[in-house]
N, C-alpha and C positions, 0 to 999 in steps of 0.2 A: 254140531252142537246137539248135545243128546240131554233126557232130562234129568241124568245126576249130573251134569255138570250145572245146569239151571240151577238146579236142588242144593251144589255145592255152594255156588253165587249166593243163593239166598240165605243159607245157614251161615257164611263168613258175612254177609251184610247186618245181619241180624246180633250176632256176638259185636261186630266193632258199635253198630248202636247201642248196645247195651253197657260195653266195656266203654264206650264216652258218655253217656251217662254216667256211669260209677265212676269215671275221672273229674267229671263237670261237679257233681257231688262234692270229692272231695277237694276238688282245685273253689269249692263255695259259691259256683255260680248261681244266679238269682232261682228259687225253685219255677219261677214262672215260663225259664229258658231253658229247662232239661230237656224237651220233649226237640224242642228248636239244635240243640248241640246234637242230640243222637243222631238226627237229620243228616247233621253239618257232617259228623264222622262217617257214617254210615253209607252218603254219598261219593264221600271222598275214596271209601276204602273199593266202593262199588268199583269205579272209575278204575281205582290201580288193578285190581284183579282183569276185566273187562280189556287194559291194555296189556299186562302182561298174558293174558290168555290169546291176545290180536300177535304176540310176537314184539311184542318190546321189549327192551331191557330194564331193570331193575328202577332205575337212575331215570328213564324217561317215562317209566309209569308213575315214578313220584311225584316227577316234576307235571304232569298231566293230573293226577289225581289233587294236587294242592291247588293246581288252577282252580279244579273243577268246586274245592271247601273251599276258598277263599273267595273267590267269587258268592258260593251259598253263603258265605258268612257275611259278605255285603250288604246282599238282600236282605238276610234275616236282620241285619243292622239297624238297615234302615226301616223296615216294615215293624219290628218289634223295636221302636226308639232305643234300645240298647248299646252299650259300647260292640264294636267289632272283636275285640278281644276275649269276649267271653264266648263267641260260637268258635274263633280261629284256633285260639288256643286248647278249647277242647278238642274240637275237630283233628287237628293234626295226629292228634296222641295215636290213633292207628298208626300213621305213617311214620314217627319216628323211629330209628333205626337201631332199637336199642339192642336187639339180638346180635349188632353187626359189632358193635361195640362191647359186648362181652366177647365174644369170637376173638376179637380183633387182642384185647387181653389175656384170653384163655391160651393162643397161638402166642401172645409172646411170653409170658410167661414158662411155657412149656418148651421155647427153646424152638420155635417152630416159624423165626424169621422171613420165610417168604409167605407163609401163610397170613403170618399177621401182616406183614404189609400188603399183601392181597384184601386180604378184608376189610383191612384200614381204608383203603383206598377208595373202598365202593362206598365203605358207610363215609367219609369224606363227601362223595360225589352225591349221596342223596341228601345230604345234609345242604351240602350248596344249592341243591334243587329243589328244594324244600325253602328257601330261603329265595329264591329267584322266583318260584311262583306266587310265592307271597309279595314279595315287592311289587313283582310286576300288575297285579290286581289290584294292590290296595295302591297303586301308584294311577290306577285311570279315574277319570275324572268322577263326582259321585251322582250325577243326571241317570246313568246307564244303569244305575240298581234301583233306579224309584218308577213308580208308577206315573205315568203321565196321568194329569188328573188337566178335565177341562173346567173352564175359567166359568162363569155361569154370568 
């Protein structure tokens, strides 16, 4: 690991905090929770880079990378009394597969049958991983995201 690869880390962490902000913006979240969604993205997108740079696949960096924002989105839940939906659903927006899904129409449209269902297939598979990290976080109990406070 050399320091433009650092350098590159930090400049894609930096764009998806920004670019979930300007989602969280427009998707109306509260302004007091911008700063908290950038977070939420910004971590999330860290984590996919971090695993696909460790040698994973597309599909198991998502599903790793939404553990890691859905989990921050807990916390930020519950630390900022907010709904969860408002850090999860900004957050994701990096990770959604939307390039895979033009591809995936650009290859059928053009008559290019294995291609689109090649691409189909993958943005299928992160979407379901994306969906399974979500569940599976916001499915554990909610003791694990608060701060133990002692009783006085």
């Amino acid at each position: 690991m050399n320091f433009l690869t650092l350098g590159s880390w930090a400049l894609q962490t930096a764009v998806a905090f920004a670019a979930t902000i300007a989602f969280a913006i427009i998707f109306h979240a509260p302004r007091r929770e911008l700063l908290y969604t950038g977070f939420t993205g910004g971590a999330g997108w860290l984590v996919y880079v971090i695993a696909t740079a460790s040698g994973s696949g597309v599909v198991a960096a998502s599903f790793l990378a939404t553990l890691a924002l859905a989990w921050l989105s807990r916390v930020f839940s519950f630390a900022r009394k907010a709904p969860v939906t408002v850090f999860l659903i900004c957050g994701i927006f990096p990770l959604v597969p939307g390039a895979g899904i033009y591809y995936t129409g650009y290859h059928f449209f053009m008559g290019q049958d294995a291609l689109a269902l090649d691409k189909g297939l993958e943005t299928i598979k992160i979407a379901i991983a994306i969906a399974l990290g979500t569940g599976i976080v916001l499915s554990l109990p909610s003791f694990l995201f608060t701060a133990r406070r002692k009783a006085k």
